[in-house]
C-alpha positions as CSV (number, residue, x, y, z in Angstrom):
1,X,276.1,251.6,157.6
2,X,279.2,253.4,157.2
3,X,282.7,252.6,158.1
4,X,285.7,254.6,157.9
5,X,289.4,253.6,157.8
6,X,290.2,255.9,161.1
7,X,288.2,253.5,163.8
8,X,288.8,250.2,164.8
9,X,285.5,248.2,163.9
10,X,284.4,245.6,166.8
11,X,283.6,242.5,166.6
12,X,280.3,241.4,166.1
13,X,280.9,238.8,169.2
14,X,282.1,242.5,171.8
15,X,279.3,244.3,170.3
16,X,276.5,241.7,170.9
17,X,277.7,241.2,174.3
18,X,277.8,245.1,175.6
19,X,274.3,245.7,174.1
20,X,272.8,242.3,176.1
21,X,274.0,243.5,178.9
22,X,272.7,247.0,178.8
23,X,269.4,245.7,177.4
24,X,269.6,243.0,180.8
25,X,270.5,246.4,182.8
26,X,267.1,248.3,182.1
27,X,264.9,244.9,181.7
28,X,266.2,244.8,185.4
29,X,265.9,248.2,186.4
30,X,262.1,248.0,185.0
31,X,260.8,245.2,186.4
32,X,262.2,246.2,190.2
33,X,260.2,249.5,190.0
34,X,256.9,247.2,188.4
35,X,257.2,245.2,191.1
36,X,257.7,247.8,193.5
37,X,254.6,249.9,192.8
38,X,252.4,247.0,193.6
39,X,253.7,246.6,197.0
40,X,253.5,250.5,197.8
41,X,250.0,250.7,196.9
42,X,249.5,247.5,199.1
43,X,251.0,248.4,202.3
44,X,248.8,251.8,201.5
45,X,246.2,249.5,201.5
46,X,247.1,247.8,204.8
47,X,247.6,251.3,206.6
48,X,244.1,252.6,205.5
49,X,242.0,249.0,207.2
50,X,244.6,249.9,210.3
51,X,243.2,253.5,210.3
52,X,239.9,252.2,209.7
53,X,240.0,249.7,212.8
54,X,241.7,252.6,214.8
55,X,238.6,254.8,213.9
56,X,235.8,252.0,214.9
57,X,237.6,251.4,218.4
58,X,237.5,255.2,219.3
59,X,233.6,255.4,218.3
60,X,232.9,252.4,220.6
61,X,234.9,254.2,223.4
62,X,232.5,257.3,222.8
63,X,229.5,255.1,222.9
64,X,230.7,253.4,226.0
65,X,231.3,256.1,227.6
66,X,227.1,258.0,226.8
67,X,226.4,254.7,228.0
68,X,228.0,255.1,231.3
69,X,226.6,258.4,231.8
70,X,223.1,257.5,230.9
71,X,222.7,254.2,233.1
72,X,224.3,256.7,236.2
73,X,221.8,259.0,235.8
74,X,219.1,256.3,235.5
75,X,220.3,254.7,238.5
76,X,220.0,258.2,240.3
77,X,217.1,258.9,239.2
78,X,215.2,255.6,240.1
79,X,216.6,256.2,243.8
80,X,215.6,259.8,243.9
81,X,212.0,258.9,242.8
82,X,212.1,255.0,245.0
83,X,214.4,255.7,247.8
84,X,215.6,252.1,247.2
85,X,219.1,251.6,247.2
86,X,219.1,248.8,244.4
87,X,218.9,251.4,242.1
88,X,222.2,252.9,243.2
89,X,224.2,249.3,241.2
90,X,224.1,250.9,237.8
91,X,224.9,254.2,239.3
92,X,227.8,253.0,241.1
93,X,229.9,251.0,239.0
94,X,229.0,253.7,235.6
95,X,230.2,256.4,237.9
96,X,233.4,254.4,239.0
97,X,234.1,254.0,235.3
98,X,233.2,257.2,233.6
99,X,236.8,259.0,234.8
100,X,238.1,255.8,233.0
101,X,236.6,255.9,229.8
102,X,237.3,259.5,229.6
103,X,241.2,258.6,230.3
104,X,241.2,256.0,227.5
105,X,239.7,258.4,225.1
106,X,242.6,261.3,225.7
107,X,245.6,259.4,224.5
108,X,243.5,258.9,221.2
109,X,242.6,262.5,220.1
110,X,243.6,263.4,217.2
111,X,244.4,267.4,217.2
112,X,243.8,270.1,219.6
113,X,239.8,270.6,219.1
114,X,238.9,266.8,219.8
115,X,241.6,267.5,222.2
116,X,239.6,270.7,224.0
117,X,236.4,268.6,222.9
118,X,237.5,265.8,225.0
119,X,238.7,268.1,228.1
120,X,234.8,269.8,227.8
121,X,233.3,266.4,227.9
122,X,235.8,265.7,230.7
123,X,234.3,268.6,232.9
124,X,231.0,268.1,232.4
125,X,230.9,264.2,233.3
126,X,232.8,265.5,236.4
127,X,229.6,267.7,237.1
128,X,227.4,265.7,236.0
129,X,228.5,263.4,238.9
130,X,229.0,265.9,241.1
131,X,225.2,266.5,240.7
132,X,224.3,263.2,240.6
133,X,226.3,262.1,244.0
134,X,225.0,265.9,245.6
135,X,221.2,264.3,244.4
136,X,221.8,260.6,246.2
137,X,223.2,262.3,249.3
138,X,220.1,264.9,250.0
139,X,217.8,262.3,248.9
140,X,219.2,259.7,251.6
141,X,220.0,263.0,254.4
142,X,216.5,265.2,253.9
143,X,214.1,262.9,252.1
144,X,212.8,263.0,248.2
145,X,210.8,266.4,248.1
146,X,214.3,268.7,248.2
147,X,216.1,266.1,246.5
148,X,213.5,266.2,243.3
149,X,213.9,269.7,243.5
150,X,217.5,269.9,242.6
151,X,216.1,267.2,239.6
152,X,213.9,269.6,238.4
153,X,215.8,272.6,238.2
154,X,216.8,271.1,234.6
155,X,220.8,272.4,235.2
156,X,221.7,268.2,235.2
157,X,219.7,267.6,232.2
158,X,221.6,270.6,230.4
159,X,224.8,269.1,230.9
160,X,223.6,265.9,230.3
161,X,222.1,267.3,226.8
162,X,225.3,269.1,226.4
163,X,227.4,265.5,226.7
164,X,225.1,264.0,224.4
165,X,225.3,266.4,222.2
166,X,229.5,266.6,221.8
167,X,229.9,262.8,222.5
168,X,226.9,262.6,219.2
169,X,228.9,265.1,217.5
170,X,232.6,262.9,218.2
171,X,230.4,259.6,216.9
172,X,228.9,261.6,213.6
173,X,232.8,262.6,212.8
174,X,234.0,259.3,213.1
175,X,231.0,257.9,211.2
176,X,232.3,260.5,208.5
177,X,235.9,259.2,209.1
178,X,234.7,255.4,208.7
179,X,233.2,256.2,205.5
180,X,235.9,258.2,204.0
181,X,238.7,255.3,205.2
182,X,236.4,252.9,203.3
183,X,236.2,255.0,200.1
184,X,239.9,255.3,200.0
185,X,240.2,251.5,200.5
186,X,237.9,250.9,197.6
187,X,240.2,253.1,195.6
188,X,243.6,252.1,196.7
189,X,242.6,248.6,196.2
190,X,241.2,249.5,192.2
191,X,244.9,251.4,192.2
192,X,246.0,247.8,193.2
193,X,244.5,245.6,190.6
194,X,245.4,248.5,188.0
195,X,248.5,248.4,188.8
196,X,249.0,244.7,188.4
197,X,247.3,244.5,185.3
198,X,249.6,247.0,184.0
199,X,252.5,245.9,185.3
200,X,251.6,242.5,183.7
201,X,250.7,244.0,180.6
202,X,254.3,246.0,180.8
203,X,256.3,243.2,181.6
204,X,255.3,241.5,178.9
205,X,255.7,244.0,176.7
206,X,259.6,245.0,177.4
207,X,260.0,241.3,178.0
208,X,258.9,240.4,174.4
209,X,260.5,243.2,173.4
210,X,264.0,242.0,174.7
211,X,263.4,238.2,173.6
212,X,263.2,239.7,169.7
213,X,266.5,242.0,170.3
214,X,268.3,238.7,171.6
215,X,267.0,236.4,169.0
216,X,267.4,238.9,165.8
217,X,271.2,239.7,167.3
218,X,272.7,236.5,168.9
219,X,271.2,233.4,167.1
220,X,273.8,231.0,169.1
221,X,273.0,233.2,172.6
222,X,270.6,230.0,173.6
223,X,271.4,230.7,177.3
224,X,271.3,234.3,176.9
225,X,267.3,233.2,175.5
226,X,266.5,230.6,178.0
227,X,268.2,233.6,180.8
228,X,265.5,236.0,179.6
229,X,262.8,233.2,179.6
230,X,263.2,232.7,183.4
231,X,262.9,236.6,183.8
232,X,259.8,236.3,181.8
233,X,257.9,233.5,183.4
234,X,259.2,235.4,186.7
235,X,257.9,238.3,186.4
236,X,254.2,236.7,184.2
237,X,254.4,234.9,188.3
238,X,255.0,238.2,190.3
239,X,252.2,239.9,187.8
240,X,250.1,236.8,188.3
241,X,250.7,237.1,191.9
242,X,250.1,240.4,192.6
243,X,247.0,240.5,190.8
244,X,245.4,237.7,192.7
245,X,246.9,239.8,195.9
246,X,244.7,242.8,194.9
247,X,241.5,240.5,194.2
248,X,241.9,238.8,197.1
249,X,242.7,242.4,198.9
250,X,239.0,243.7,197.1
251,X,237.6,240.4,198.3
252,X,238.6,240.3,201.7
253,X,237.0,244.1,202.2
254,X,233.6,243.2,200.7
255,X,233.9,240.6,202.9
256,X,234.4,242.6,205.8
257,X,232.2,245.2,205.1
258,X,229.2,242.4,204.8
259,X,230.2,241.1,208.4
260,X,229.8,244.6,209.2
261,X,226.3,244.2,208.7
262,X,225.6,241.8,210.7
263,X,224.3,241.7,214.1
264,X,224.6,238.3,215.0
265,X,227.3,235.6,214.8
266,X,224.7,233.3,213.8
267,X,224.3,234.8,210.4
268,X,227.9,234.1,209.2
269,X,226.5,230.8,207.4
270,X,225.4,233.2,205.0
271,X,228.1,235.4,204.5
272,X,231.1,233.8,204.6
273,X,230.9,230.5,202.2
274,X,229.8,233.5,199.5
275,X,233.4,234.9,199.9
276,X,236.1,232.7,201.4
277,X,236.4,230.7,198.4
278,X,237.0,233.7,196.3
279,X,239.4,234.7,199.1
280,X,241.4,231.1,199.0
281,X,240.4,229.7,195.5
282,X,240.6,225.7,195.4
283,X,240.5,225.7,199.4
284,X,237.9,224.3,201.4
285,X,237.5,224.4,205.2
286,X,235.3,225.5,208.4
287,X,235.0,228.6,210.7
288,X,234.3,227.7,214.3
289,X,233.5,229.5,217.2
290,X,233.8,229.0,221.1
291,X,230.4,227.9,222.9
292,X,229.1,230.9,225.8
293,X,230.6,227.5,227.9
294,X,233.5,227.6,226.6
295,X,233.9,224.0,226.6
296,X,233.9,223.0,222.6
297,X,233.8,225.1,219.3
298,X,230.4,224.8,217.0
299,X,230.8,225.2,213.5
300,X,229.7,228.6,212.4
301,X,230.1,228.2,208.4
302,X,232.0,225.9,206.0
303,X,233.1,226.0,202.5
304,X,234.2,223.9,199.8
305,X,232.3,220.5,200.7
306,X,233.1,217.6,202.3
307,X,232.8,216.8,205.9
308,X,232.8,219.5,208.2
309,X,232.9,218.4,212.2
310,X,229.9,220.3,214.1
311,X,231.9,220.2,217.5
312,X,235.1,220.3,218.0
313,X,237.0,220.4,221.3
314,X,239.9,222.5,222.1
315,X,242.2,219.5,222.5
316,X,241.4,218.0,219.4
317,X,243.0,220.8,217.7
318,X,247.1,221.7,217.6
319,X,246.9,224.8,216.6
320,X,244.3,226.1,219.5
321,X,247.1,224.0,222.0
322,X,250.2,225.8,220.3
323,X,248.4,229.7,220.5
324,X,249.4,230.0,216.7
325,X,249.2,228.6,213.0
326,X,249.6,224.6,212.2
327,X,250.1,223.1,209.3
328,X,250.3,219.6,208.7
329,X,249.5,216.7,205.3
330,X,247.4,213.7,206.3
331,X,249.3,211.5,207.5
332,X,251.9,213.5,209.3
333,X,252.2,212.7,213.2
334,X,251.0,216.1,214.1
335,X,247.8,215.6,212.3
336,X,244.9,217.5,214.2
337,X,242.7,214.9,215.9
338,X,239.6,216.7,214.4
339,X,240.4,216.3,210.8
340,X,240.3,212.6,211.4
341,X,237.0,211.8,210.1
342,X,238.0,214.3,207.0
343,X,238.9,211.5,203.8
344,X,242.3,211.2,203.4
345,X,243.8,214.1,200.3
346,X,247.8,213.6,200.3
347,X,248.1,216.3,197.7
348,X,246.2,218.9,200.1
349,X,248.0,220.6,203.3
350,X,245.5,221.3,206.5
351,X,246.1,224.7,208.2
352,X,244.6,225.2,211.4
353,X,244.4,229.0,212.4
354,X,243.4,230.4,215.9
355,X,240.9,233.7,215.6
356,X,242.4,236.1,217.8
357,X,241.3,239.8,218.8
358,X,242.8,241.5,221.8
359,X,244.4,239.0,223.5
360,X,240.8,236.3,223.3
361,X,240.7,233.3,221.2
362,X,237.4,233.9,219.7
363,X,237.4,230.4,217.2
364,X,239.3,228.2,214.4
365,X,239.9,228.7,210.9
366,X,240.5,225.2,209.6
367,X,241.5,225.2,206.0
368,X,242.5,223.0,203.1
369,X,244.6,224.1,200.8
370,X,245.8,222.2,197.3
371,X,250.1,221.5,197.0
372,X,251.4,223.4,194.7
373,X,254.3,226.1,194.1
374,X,251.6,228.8,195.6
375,X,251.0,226.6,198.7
376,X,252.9,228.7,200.9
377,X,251.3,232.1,199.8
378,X,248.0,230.4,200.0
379,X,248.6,229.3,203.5
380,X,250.6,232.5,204.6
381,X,247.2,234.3,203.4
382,X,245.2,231.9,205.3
383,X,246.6,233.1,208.9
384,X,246.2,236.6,207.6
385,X,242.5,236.1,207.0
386,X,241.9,234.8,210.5
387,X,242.9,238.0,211.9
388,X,241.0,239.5,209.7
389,X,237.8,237.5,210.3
390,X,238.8,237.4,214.5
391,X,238.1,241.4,214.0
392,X,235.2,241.0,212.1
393,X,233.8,238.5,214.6
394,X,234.9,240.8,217.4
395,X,232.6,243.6,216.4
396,X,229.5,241.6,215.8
397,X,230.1,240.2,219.0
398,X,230.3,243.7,220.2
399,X,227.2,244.5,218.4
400,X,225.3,241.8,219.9
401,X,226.3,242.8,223.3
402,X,225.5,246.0,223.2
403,X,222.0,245.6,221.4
404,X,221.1,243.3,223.9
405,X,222.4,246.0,226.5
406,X,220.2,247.9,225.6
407,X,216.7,245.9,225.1
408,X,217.2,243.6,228.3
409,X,217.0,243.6,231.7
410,X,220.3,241.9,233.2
411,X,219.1,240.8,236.5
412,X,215.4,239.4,235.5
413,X,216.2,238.0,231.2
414,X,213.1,240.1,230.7
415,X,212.8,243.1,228.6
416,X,213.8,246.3,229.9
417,X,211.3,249.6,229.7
418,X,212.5,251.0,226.8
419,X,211.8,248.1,225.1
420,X,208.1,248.0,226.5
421,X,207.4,251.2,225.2
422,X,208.7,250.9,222.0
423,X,207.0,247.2,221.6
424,X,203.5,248.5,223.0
425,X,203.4,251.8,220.4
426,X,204.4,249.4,217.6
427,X,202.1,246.3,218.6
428,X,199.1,249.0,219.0
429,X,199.5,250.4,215.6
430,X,199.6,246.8,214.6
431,X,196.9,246.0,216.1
432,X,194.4,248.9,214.6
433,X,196.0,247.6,211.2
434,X,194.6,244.3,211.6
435,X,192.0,244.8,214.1
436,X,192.7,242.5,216.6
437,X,192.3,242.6,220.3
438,X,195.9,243.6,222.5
439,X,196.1,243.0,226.3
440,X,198.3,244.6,228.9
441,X,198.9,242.3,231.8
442,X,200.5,244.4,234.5
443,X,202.1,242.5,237.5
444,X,203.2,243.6,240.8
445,X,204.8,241.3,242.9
446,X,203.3,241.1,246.5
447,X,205.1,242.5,249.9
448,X,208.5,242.5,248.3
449,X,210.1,245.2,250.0
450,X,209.5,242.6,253.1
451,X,211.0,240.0,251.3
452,X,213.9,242.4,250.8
453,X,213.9,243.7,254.5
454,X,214.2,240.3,255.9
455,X,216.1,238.1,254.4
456,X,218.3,240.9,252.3
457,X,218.7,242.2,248.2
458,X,220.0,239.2,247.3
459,X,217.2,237.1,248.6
460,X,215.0,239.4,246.1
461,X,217.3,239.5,243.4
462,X,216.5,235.6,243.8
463,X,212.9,236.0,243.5
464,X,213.2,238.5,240.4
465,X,215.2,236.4,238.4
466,X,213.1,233.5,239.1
467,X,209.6,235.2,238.3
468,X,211.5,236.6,234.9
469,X,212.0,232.9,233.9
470,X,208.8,231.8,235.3
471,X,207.0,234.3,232.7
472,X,209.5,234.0,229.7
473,X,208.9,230.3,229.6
474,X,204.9,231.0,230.6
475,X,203.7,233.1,227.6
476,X,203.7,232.5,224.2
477,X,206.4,232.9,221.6
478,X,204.8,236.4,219.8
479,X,204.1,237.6,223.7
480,X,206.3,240.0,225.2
481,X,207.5,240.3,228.9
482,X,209.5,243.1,230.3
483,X,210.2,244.7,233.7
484,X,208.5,247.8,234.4
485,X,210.9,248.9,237.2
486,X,211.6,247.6,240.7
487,X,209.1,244.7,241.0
488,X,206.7,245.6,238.4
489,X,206.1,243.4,235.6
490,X,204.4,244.0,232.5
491,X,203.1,241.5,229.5
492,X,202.3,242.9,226.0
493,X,199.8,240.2,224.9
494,X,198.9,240.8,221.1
495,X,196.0,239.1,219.1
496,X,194.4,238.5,222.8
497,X,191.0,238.7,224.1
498,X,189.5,239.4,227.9
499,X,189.3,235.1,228.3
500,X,192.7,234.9,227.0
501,X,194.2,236.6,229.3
502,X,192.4,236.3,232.2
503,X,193.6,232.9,232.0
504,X,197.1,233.3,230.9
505,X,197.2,235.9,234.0
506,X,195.8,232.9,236.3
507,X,198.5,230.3,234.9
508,X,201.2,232.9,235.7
509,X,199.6,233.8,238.7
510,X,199.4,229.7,240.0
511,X,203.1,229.3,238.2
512,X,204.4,232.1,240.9
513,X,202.9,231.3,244.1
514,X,204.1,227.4,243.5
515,X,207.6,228.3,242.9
516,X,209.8,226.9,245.5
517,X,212.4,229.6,246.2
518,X,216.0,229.2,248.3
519,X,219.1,231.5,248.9
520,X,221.6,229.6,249.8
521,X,220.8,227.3,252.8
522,X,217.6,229.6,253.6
523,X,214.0,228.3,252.1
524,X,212.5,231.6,250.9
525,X,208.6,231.9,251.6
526,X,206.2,231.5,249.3
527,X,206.2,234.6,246.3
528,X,202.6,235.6,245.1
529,X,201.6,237.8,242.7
530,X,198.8,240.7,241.5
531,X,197.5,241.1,238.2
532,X,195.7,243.5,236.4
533,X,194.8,243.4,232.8
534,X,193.6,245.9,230.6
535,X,192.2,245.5,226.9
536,X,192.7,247.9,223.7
537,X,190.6,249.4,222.4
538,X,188.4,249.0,225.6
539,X,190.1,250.2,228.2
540,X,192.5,253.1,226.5
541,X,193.5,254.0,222.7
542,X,196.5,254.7,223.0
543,X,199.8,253.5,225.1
544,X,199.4,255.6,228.1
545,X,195.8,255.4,228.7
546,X,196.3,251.8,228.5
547,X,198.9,251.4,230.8
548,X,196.9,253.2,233.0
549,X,194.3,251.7,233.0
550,X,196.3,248.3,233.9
551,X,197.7,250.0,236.6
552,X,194.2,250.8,237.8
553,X,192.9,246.8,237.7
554,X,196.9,246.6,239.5
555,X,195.9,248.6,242.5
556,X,192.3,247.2,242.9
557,X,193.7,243.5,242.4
558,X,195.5,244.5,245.3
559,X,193.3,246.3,247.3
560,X,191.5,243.4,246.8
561,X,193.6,240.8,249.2
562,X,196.6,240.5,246.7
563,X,197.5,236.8,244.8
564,X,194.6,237.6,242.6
565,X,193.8,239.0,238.9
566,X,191.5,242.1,238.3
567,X,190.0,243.5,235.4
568,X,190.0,247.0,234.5
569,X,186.5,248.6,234.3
């Protein structure tokens, strides 16, 4: 190095000093924008589950809403065709809600063509029940024959066809949307865990970097060294940190996409202990849900071992009394009652979380997590799991509901018709599989429409829901029992001969007539019942021909004197 005689030289003590504190300046400088970049990309991450929730509520709104439409236009239908006003429940209350479920879908268009969409879909539900109410009114004023003309002219089912067809078309673009949302999540969250890597790998790197300047240039700048040690092992933590965020992150969305999946709440047993502990390593803990009674929580899936409570009340639990997130060590005088049976850990801390979606506690997310300096991450991501899992829990629950919607009968437990006709096509190709005999049992209960005359619809709803759990709980397990429509019944009876029937028809049969029936302070009279049976491939090869042909043995069973079982010839 040169020196000249016209500059001042520095000391080595001033010259040490300026270029430690530029070097601290840009060690600084980096590390803020490595840190930064992971929490960008993760708050990217937390806006694209947001938009992917927002995009599953609108698709259930649409499906609602087809759903609505469809059961009015049953109900109108079944009293165009029956003339009995029980049909005109469904019909009611979907058309008292269809103007509502088109108003909840309008503040959540997105543009001006689902906008227009929306306003098309808008004026043809209005017509649609403009036709429908137009249908009711001639049927009740002038009698079925002009009123099943107006049916027939095929202008309802056209813009029926035409709602299907745009509410179909709403559902397939959200689908798409869904499934775009997810594929960015998958790549935001591999943006995620790149980035921490690299930001750990960086860190490092200008960290070692800066511990060799200091060392080879200030051998007595100890505290300078131990200064840049802290900023090391600070930064190793925030790397260490955020990398476990973004696994956890990647985690948490297989996790939800599994749940997804599922149809039942039921199956979370399965799901769940294969991810939570991935989720909250070292942790153990349960998930419960509330009871249809409402009354305790059951244990829905557990992690971690030890003991895990199958019931637990709502009172034995603080954070369920509080609304919100409790914490507490063994020991501590706000110890949830529950965990009391759970060996004492004084190194662990118990968090009890409520599940919450919209406003309804749906469970607990009870979870033990080791002490340690990343105790309070691990329990701050703890109540940030519950919502996640509370949404999750939400849309299988939603599932359920709307699958069983769609296969059952509310008033009667029973299988609805759809269901019947799917079942019989499926249990007669079955059948010809394995050739084995299939019996259709169909059931007709006897003067009804006097039971409903006299003593009033809710007097039969009485009897109907009765007889449905008088056959659910009279046929066998692989047996299927549905209602046909008004007060028709019909058994699917696979791998069943004439005999076999004929005297599972006669124990139903005897099972009716003995029930003993009351509405309220009123003793109902006594309910019997006709049967007709008809056998595959005897008495039709296919669905129709044996449906008709039980319908057939029906009519002659009553014919016959009624309270009795026919065969079909």
């Amino acid at each position: 190095m040169l020196v000249t005689d016209t500059l001042p030289s520095r000391g080595p003590g001033a010259s040490s000093g300026n270029g430690l504190r530029w070097l601290a300046a840009v060690i600084v400088a980096i590390l803020i924008g490595l840190a930064t970049l992971p929490f960008i990309a993760s708050r990217a991450a937390d806006a694209t589950m947001d938009a992917l929730q927002s995009a599953a509520d609108k698709q259930r709104v649409y499906g609602r809403l087809l759903d609505l439409l469809t059961d009015a236009e049953t109900g109108q239908r079944g009293y165009v065709i029956t003339g009995d006003a029980g049909f005109l429940d469904p019909y009611n209350a979907s058309a008292a809600a269809i103007p509502a479920a088109v108003r909840d879908l309008k503040p959540l268009a997105a543009g001006r063509a689902e906008q227009a969409t929306l306003d098309e879909i808008e004026r043809l539900a209005q017509r649609k029940l403009d036709e429908l109410a137009a249908t009711i009114r001639l049927r009740r004023e002038s009698g079925f024959t002009e009123a099943a003309a107006i049916v027939g002219n095929r202008s309802g089912k056209a813009d029926m066809d035409r709602l299907r067809l745009l509410i179909g078309e709403r559902s397939a673009a959200l689908e798409r949307e869904r499934l775009a949302l997810r594929d960015r999540l998958n790549t935001t969250l591999d943006y995620n865990s790149a980035i921490g890597i690299c930001a750990g790998v960086a860190s490092m790197f200008i960290l070692g970097s800066g511990l060799f300047v200091v060392t080879r240039s200030l051998h007595a700048g100890s505290e300078a060294a131990d200064h840049a040690r802290r900023l090391a092992d600070a930064q190793a933590d925030q790397a260490r940190q955020s990398q476990a965020r973004s696994e956890r992150l990647t985690v948490t969305a297989r996790m939800l996409q599994a749940m997804d999946s599922l149809t039942r709440t039921d199956e979370l047993h399965t799901v769940l202990p294969a991810f939570l502990p991935k989720v909250l390593p070292g942790s153990s803990g349960t998930v419960y849900l509330y009871r249809n009674s409402r009354d305790y929580l059951q244990r829905a899936a557990a992690w971690g071992g030890g003991h895990h409570a199958e019931l637990v009340s709502p009172n034995q639990c603080w954070g369920l009394r509080f609304g919100h997130a409790h914490a507490a060590q063994t020991g501590d005088d706000m110890h949830c009652p529950h965990l009391d049976d759970v060996p004492p850990a004084p190194d662990r801390t118990d968090l009890c979380v409520p599940m919450i979606s919209q406003g309804e506690v749906l469970g607990l997310l009870s979870v033990s997590v080791p002490q340690g300096p990343d105790t309070a991450v691990e329990l701050a991501a703890a109540t940030t799991l519950s919502e996640q899992l509370a949404i999750g829990i939400s849309n299988i629950n939603l599932r359920e509901v709307l699958r069983r919607q769609s296969t059952v009968d509310e008033l009667t437990g029973l299988y609805n018709r759809r269901y019947f006709d799917e079942t019989l096509r499926r249990e007669l190709f079955r059948a010809e599989r394995m050739r084995a005999s299939l019996a259709v049992v169909m059931i007709d209960l006897d003067h009804f429409k006097r039971m409903n005359d006299t003593y009033g619809h809710e007097a039969g709803d009485v009897v109907l829901r009765t007889v449905g759990r008088c056959l659910r709980e009279g046929v066998r397990r692989s047996d299927i029992a549905c209602r046909y429509g008004g007060e028709e019944l019909v058994l699917v009876l696979p791998e069943c001969d004439a005999a076999a029937a004929r005297t599972c028809a006669e124990t139903l049969r005897k099972a009716i007539s003995a029930l003993d029936l009351h509405h309220g302070d009123t003793t109902l009279p006594q309910v019997t019942a006709s049967f007709g049976i008809a056998l595959w491939p005897a008495h039709g090869e296919n669905a129709q021909a044996l449906v008709q042909s039980a319908d057939r043995a029906l009519y002659a069973a009553k014919h016959g004197g009624r309270n009795r079982v026919c065969m079909a010839s």
